[in-house]
C-alpha positions in Angstrom: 22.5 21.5 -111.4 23.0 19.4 -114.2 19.7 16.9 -115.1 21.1 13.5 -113.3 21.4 15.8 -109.8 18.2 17.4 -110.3 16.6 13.9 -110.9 18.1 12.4 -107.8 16.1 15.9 -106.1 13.5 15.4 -107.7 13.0 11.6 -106.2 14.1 12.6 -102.4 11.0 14.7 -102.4 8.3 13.1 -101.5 4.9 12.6 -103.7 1.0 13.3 -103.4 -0.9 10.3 -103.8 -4.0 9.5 -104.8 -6.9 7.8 -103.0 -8.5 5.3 -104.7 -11.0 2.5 -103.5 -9.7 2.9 -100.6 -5.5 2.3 -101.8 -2.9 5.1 -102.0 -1.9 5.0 -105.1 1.7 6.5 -107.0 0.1 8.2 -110.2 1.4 7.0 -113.0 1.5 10.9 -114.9 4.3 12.2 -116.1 3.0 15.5 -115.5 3.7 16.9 -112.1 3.6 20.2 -110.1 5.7 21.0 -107.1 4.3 22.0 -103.5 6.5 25.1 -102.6 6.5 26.9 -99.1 5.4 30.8 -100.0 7.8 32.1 -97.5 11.1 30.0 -98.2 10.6 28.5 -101.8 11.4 25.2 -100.4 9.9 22.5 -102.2 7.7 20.4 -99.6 5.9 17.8 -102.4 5.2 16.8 -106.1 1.9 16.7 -106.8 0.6 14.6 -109.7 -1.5 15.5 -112.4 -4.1 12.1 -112.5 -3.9 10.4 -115.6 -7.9 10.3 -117.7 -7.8 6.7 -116.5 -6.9 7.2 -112.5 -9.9 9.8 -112.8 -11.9 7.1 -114.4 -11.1 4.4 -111.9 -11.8 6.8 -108.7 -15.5 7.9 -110.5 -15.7 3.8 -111.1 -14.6 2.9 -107.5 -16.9 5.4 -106.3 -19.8 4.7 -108.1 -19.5 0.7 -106.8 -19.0 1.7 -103.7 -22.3 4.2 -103.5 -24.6 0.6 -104.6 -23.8 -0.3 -100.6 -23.0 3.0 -98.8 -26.4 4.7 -99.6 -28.2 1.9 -97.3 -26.0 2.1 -94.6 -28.0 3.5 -91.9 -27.8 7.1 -91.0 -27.0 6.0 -87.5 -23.9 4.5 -89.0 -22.8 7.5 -90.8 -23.0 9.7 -88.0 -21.4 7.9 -86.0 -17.9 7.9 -88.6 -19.0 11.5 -88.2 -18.7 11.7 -84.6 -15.2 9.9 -84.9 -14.2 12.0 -87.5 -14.5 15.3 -85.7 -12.9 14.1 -82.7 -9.7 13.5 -84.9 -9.8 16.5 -86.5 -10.1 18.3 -83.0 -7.0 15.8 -81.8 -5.2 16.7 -85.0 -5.4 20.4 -85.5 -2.4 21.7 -84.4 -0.5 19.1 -87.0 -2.7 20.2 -89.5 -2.3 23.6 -89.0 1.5 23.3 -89.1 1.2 21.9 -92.7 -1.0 24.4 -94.2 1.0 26.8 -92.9 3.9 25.5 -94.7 2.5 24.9 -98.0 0.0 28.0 -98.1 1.5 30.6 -96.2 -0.7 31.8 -93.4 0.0 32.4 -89.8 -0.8 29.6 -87.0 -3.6 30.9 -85.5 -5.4 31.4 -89.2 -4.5 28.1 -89.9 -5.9 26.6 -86.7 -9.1 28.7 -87.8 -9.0 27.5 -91.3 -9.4 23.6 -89.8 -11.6 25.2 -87.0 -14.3 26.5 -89.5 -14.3 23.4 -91.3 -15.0 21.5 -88.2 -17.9 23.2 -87.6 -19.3 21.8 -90.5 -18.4 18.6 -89.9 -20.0 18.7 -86.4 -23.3 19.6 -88.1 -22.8 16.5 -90.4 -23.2 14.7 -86.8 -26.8 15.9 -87.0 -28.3 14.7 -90.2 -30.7 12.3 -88.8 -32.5 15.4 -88.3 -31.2 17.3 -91.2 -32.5 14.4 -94.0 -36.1 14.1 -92.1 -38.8 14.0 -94.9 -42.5 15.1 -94.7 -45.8 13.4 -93.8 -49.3 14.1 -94.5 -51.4 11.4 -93.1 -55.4 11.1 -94.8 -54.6 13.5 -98.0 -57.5 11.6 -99.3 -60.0 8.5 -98.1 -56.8 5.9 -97.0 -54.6 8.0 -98.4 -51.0 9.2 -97.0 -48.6 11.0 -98.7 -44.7 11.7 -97.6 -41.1 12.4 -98.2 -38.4 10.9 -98.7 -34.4 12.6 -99.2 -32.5 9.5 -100.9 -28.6 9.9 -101.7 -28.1 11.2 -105.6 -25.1 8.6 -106.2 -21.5 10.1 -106.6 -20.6 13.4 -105.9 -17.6 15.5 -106.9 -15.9 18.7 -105.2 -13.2 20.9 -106.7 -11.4 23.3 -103.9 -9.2 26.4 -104.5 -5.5 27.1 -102.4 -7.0 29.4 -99.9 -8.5 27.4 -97.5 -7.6 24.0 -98.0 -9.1 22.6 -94.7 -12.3 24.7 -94.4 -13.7 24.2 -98.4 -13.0 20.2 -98.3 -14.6 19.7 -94.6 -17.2 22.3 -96.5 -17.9 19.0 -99.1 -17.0 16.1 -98.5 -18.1 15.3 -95.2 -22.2 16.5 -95.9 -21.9 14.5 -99.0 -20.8 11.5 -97.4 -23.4 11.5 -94.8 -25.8 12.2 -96.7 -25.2 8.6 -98.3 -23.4 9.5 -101.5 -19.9 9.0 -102.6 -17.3 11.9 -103.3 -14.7 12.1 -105.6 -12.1 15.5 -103.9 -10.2 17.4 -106.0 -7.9 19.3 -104.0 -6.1 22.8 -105.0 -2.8 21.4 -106.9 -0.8 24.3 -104.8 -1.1 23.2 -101.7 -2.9 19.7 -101.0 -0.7 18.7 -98.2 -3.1 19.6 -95.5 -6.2 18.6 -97.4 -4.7 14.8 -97.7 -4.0 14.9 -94.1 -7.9 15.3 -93.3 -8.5 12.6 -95.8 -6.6 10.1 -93.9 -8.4 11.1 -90.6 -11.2 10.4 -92.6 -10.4 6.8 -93.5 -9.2 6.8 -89.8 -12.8 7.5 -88.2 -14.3 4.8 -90.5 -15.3 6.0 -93.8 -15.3 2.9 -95.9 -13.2 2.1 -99.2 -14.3 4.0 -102.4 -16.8 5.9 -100.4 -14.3 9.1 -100.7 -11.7 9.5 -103.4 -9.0 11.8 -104.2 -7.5 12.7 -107.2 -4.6 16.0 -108.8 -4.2 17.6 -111.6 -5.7 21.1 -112.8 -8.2 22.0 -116.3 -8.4 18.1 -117.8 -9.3 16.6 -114.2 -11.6 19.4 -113.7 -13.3 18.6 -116.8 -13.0 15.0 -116.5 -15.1 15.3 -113.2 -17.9 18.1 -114.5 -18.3 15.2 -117.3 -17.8 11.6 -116.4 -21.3 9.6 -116.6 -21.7 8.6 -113.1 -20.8 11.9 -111.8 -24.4 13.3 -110.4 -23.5 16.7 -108.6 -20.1 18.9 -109.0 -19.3 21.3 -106.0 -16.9 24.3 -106.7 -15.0 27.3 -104.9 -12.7 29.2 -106.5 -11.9 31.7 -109.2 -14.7 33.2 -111.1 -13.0 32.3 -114.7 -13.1 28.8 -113.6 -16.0 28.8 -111.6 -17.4 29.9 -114.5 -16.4 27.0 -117.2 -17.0 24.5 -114.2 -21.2 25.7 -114.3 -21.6 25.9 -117.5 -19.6 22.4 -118.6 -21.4 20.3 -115.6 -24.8 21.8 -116.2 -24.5 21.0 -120.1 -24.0 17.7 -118.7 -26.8 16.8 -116.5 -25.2 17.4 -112.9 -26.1 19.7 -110.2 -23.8 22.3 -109.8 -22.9 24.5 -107.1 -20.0 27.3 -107.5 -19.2 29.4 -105.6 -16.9 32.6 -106.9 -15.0 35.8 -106.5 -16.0 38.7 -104.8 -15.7 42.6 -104.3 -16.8 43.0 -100.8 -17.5 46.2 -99.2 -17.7 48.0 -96.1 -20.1 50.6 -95.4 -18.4 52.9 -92.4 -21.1 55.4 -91.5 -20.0 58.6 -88.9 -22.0 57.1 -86.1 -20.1 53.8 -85.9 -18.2 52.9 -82.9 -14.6 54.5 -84.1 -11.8 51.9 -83.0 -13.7 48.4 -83.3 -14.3 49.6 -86.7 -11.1 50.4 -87.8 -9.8 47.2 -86.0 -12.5 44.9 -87.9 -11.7 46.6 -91.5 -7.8 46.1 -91.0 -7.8 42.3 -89.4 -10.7 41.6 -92.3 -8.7 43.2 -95.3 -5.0 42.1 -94.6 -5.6 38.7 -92.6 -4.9 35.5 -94.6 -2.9 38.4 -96.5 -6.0 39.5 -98.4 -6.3 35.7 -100.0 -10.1 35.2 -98.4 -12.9 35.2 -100.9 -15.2 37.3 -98.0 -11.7 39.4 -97.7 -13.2 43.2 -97.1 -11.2 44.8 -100.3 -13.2 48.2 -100.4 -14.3 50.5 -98.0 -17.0 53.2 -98.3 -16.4 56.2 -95.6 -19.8 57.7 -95.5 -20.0 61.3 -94.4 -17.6 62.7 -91.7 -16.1 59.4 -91.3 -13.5 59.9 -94.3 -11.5 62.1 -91.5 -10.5 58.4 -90.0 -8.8 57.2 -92.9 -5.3 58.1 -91.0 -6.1 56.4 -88.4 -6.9 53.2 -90.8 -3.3 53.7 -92.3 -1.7 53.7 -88.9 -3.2 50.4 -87.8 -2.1 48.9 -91.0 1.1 50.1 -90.2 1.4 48.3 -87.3 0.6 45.4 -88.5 3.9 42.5 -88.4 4.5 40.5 -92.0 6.5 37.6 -91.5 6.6 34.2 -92.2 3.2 32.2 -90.7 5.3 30.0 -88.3 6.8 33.1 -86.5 5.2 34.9 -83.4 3.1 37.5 -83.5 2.9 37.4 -87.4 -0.1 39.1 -88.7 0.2 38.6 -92.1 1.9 36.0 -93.9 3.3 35.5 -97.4 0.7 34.8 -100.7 0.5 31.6 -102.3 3.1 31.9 -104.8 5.2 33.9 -107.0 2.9 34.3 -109.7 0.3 35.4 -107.0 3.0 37.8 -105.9 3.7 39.3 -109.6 -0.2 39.6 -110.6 -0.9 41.6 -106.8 2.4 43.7 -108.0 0.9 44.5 -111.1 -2.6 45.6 -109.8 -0.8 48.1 -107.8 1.0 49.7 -110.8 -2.2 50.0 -112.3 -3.9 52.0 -109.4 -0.8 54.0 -109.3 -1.4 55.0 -112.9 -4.6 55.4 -113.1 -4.6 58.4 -110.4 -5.7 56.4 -107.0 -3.4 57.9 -104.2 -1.2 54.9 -102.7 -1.5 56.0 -99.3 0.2 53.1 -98.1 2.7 51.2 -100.3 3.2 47.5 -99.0 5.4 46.3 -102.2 8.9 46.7 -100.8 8.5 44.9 -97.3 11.2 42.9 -96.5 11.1 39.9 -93.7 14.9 39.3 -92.6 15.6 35.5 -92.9 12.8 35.1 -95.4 14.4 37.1 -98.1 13.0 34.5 -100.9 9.3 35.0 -99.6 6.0 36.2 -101.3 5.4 38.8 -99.2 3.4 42.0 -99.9 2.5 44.6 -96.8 -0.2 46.2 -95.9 -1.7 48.3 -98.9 -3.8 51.3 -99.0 -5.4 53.5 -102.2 -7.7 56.5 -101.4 -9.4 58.4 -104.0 -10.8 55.3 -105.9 -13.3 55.6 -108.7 -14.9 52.5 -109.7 -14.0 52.3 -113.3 -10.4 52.1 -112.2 -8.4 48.6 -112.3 -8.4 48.1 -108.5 -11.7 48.6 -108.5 -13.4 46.5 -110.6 -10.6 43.1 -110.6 -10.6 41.1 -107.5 -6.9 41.9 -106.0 -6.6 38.9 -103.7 -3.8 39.8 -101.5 -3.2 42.9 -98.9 -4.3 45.6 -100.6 -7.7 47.6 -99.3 -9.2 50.3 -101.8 -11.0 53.3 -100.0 -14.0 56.0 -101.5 -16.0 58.2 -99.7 -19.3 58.8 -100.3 -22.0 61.5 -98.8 -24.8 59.5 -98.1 -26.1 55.8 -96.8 -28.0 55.9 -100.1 -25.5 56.7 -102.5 -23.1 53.6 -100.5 -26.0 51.0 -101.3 -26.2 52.5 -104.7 -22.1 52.0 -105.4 -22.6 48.5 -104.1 -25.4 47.2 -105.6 -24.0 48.4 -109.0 -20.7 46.4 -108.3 -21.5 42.8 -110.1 -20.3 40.4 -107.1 -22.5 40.0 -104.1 -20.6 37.6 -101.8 -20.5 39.8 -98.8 -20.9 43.5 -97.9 -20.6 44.8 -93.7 -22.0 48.2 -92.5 -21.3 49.6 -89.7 -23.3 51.8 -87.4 -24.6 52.0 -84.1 -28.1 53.0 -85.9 -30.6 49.9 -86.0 -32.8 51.9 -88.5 -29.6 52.7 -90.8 -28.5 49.0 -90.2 -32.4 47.8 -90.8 -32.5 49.9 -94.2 -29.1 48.5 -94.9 -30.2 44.9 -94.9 -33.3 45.4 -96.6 -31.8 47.7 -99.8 -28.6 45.6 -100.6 -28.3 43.1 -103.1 -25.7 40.7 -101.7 -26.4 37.3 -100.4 -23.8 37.9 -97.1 -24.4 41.0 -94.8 -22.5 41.7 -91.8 -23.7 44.1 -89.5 -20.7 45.7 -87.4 -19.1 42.3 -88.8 -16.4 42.2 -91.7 -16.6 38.7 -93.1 -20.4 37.4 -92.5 -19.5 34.1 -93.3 -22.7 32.3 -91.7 -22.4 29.1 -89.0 -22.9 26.1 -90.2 -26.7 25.7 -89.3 -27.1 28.4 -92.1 -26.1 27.8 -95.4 -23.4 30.3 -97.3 -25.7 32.5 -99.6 -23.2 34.2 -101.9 -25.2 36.2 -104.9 -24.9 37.4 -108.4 -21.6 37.2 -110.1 -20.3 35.4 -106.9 -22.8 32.4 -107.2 -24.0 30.0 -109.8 -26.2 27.7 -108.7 -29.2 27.8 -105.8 -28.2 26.2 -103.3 -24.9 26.7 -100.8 -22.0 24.5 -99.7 -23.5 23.8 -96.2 -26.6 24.2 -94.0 -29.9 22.8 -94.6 -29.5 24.0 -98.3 -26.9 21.6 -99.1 -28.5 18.4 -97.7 -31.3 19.6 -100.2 -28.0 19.6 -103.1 -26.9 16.2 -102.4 -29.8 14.8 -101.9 -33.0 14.2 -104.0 -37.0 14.2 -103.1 -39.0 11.4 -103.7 -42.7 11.7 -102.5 -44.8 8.4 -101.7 -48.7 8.6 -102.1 -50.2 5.5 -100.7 -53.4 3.6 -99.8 -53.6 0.5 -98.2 -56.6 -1.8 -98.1 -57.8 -4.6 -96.0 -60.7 -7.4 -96.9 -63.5 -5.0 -95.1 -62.5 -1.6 -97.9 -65.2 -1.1 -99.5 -64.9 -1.5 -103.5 -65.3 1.8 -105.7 -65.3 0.2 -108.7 -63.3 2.2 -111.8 -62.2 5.8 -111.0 -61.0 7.4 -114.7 -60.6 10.7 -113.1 -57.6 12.2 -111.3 -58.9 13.0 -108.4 -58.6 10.9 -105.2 -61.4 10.5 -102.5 
């Protein structure tokens, strides 16, 4: 294609915008990135890289806008809430079809991807509660003391390609009715489904400059975990990144929250009930095609219970790959191509470092989708934990299996691995389960459940080298991030008080 055809391509695609007081805006970069289906390579979107002064002038729109938003009444908030949710509910099966397109999973994974983040949106209907402050009437002679949770100002998030309807409805939507303003930077790889949940957004009622959203990848990162008015940064994703995004925002005064990769295990003890086991460690390693960060990517057969590793290979077996939009597709394509090479090469190393590649997913092939990023189902037994596959988090369909003898020495192997995002045991033993719990070190424990990802009323608790920051995305611990305390001690007096004359001590009576 010579370069005046692929220009005239280039334009009949259609652009990202960004979102800015309130005004879709054409960037004006002349840096951009395309949006590419995973299981047909066609090119859906160009998504812009912001310019340093778009990112300026959505931190600057949202910081005016936060002088009024953060004394609108918290009856007012919820109730955009309220209307917000509703749309999403109305809209899910649009939405669903778009990440599907752009990221690669299956329908029904999609629908869940939206569905979790609606949860989290419908507890945003309930912060009246959730922002309550304390009150201590008579601390002292006249004297009350109390609480109050104000807005911090403007708020930034930063969401990975995985789930990009659950992480922003994760953000946005608790900062926003909490009173503060948000500036959303979507994943650059697939923001299609992400900008549709901002315009329901603006839809329900959310107000110009009160949410923002701008592209790009490491300088709009940085620009955000920087900028002045920026107060809090809010982060999913890679570790590497995760990483850089603590340590940059913290160095500059924000509150940071990031949240990072993960190793998670599954302890299978003997006693466990045989085919919901098997059935919960294949739809919890290969679903989404392995790209969840609570993905269970190793599993620890305790005892007697290594004789049902066949078993676990047949049922992966079964298991359809296909493109997301097809029936009865379990497991769609990975994100990209580059995704695709790096899974490719993790499995090499496995294979050469002495694992046994029980199952070998590398050469599926989906007839009509020949152009795909598809990977099957994967399976290594005999896996020592110094060994590539081990210690690197694979992200994609690939499960790593070793057996231990004992309950102990499984806690042991897990504690020593450095994530602690989530870990599941499972057992029909509530003293086995109740030592479980109460020895291992990682913030998400399922038992006789894969991926422990808590309900909204709870807060994500992610540990260790999966978690910077003390406080999780939602729950009653993030109201606690994006707000701040301010405590009132106060005496009032009337013309019959009594006067006490001087008081130079601290104390109050």
């Amino acid at each position: 294609m010579n370069a005046t055809l692929a220009a005239a391509a280039a334009r009949s695609v259609k652009t990202v915008k960004l979102l800015i007081n309130g005004e879709w805006i054409e960037s004006s970069t002349t840096q951009w990135r395309d949006v590419v289906n995973p299981a047909t390579q066609e090119v859906l979107a160009r998504v812009p890289f912001s310019t340093a002064e778009e990112v300026d002038a959505a931190i600057r729109a949202a910081q005016a806008a936060f002088e009024t938003w953060k004394s609108t009444p918290i009856g007012a908030r919820m109730r955009i809430m309220l209307k917000f949710q509703a749309l999403v509910r109305e809209h899910m099966p649009r939405v669903a079809k778009i990440l599907t397109a752009e990221q690669g999973k299956t329908l029904p994974d999609a629908e869940g991807d939206v569905f979790r983040g609606l949860e989290v949106v419908e507890h945003a209907c309930s912060v009246g509660t959730l922002q309550l402050g304390e009150f201590a009437e008579n601390v002292a002679g006249g004297v009350d003391t109390y609480t109050l949770r104000q807005p911090i100002g403007v708020c930034a998030g930063i969401t990975p390609f995985n789930f990009p309807a659950m992480i922003p409805l994760w953000m946005f939507p608790m900062a926003i009715v909490c009173g503060n303003t948000f500036v959303l930077k979507p994943s650059e790889q697939d923001p299609l489904s992400t900008m549709a949940l901002v315009e329901l957004a603006l839809e329900a009622g959310v107000p110009k400059g009160v949410l923002n959203v701008v592209h790009g990848g490491k300088d709009v990162v940085d620009a955000l975990c920087t900028h002045e008015d920026i107060k809090a940064v809010s982060f999913v994703g890679s570790t590497a990144v995760g990483t850089h995004v603590y340590r940059l925002a913290s160095e500059h005064g924000k509150r940071v929250q990031s949240m990072m990769g993960a190793k998670n295990h599954a302890v299978v003890l003997p006693d466990a009930n045989r085919e919901q086991t098997l059935n919960a460690l294949a739809g919890a390693g290969f679903g989404a095609a392995g790209q969840r960060c609570m993905a269970t990517s190793v599993v620890v057969l305790v005892g007697s219970s290594k004789e049902w590793l066949p078993d676990l290979v047949t049922k992966a077996k079964a298991l359809k790959v296909n493109a997301g939009v097809e029936p009865k597709t379990d497991i769609g394509p990975v994100v990209s191509r580059a995704a695709k090479a790096r899974i490719l090469d993790l499995i090499e190393a496995g294979v050469k470092e002495g694992a046994t590649l029980l199952l070998d997913g590398r050469d599926v092939k989906v007839p009509g989708y020949e152009d795909g990023n598809f990977i099957g189902p994967t399976i290594f037994s005999d896996v020592k934990t110094d060994m590539t596959i081990y210690t690197n988090e694979i992200f994609g369909p690939v499960l790593v299996v070793l057996t231990v003898d004992t309950l102990d020495e499984a806690i042991k192997l897990v504690n020593k691995n450095p994530f602690g995002n989530g870990v599941g045991l499972f057992t029909q033993s509530g003293a086995a389960a109740r030592k479980f719990q109460s020895e291992i070190d990682v913030g998400q424990v399922g038992i006789n459940i894969p991926i422990p990802v808590p309900v909204p009323y709870f807060s994500f608790t992610g540990s260790r080298g999966s978690k910077l920051g003390d406080l999780g995305p939602y729950g009653k611990q993030v109201v606690q991030f994006y707000t701040q305390t301010k405590t009132v001690t106060a005496r009032w007096f009337d013309d019959a008080t009594i006067n006490e004359g001087v008081n130079t001590t601290i104390s109050l009576k």
